[in-house]
C-alpha positions as CSV (number, residue, x, y, z in Angstrom):
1,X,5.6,-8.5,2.8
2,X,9.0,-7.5,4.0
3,X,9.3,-7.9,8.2
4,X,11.1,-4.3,8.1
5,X,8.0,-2.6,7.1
6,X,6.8,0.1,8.7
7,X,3.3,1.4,8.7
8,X,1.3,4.4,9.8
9,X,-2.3,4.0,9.5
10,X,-5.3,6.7,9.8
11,X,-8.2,5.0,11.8
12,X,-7.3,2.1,13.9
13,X,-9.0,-1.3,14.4
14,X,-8.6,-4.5,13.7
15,X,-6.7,-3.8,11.0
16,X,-4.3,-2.4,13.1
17,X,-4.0,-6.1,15.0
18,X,-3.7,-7.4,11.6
19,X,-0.8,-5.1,10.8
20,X,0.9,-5.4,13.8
21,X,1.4,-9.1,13.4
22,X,2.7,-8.5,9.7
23,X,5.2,-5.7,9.9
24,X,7.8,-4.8,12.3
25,X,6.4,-1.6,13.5
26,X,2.6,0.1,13.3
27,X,2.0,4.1,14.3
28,X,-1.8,4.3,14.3
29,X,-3.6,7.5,14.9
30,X,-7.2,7.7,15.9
31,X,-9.7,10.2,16.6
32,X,-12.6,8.4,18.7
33,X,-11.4,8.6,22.5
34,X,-13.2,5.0,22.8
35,X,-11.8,3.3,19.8
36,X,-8.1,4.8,21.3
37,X,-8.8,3.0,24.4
38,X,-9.6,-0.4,22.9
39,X,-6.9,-0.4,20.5
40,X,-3.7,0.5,23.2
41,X,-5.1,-2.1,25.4
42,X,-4.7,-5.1,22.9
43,X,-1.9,-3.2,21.2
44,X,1.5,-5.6,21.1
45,X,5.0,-3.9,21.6
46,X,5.2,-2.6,17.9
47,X,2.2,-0.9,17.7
48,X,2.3,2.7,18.7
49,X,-1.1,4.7,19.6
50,X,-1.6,8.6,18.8
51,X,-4.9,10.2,20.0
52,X,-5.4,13.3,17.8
53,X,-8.0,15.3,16.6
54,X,-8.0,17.5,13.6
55,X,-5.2,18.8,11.8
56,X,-2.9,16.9,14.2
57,X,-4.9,13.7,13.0
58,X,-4.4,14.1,9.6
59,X,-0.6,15.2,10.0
60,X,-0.2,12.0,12.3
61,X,2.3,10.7,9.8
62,X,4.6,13.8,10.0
63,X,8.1,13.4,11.3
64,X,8.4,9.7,10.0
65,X,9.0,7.9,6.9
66,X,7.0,4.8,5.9
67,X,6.9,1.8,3.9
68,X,2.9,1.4,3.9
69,X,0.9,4.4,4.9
70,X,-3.2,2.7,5.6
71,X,-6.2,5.2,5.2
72,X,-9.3,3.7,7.0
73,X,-10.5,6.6,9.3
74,X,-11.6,10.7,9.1
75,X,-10.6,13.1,6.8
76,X,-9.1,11.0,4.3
77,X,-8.0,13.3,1.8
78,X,-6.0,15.6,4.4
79,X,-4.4,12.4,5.7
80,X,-3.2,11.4,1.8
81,X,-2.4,15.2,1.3
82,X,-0.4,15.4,4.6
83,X,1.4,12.5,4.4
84,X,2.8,11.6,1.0
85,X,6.1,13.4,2.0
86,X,6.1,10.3,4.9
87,X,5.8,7.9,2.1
88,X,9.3,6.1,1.5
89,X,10.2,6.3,-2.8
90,X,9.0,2.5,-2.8
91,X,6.0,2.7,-0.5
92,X,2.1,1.9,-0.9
93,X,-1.2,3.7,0.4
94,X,-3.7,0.9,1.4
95,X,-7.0,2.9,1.5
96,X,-10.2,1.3,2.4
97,X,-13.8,2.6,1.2
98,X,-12.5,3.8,-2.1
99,X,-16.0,3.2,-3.9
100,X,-17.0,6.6,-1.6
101,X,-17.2,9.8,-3.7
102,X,-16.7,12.5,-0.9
103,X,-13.1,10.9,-1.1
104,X,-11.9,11.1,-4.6
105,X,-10.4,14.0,-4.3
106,X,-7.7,12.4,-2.3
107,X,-7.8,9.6,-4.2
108,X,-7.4,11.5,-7.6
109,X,-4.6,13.7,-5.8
110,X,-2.1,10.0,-5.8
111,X,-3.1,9.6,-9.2
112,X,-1.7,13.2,-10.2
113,X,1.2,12.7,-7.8
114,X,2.2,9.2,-10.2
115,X,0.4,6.4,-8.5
116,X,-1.6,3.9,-9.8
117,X,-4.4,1.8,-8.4
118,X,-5.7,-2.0,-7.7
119,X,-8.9,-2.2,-6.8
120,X,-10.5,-5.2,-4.7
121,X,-14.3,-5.3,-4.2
122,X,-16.2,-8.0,-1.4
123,X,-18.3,-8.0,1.2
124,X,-16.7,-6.0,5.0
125,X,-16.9,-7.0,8.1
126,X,-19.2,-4.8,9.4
127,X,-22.6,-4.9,6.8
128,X,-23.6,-7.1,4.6
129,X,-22.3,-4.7,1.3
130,X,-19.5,-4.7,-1.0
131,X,-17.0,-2.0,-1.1
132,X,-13.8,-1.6,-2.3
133,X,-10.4,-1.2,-1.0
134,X,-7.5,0.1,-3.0
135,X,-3.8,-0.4,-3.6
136,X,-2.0,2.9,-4.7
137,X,1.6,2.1,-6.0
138,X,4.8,3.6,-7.7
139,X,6.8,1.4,-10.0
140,X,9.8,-0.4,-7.9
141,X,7.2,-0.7,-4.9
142,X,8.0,-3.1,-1.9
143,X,4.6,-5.2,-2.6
144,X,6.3,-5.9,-6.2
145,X,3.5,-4.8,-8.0
């Protein structure tokens, strides 16, 4: 992955660690006051932290342009239908949980918008159960895909 790549990512966590350490700069915006204080104390230099609830969580991307926009949190289809115009002509949406129905919408809304999608199933972190996270890419993409 490029160095210059910038990311904003809906939900953060260790993913956001993981990020951080990948790309040159990470905007993360989280809902859970709790999870918002963990994060911005382990947070390096790059990584910037935005507390919002609501509409302002799902419009977290607005006012920037990114090379990798990450849905893992709330709301997931307003965050995809908020931020696409954030989304730089060769960027990716990295969304995890796709195998959850309440979230196609969103999901069907990149398809529509020209994207297609990767799918890779295994076992989380957090239980003992497969799920599946998805790539969603544009031809000329900066993964190369």
């Amino acid at each position: 992955m490029p160095p210059f790549a910038a990311v904003v990512e809906f939900g953060s966590g260790n993913s956001t660690l993981w990020w951080a350490e990948k790309v040159a700069s990470v905007v993360t915006v989280e809902h859970d006051p709790a999870w918002y204080d963990r994060i911005e104390a382990l947070a390096p230099s790059n990584v910037s932290i935005i507390h919002a609830t609501g509409q302002d969580y799902t419009r977290g991307a607005n006012g920037g342009k990114f090379d990798i926009i990450v849905v893992d949190g709330i709301l997931r289809t307003e965050c995809i239908e908020h931020s696409l115009a954030a989304l730089k002509s060769d960027g990716v949406y990295v969304c995890d949980n796709t195998d959850e129905i309440g979230d196609r919408p969103g999901y069907d809304l990149l398809h529509q918008a020209g994207f297609k999608r990767i799918d890779f199933w295994g076992v989380g972190p957090q239980l003992p159960l497969e799920w599946c996270t998805s790539i969603f890419y544009r031809p000329n993409n900066i993964l190369g895909i």
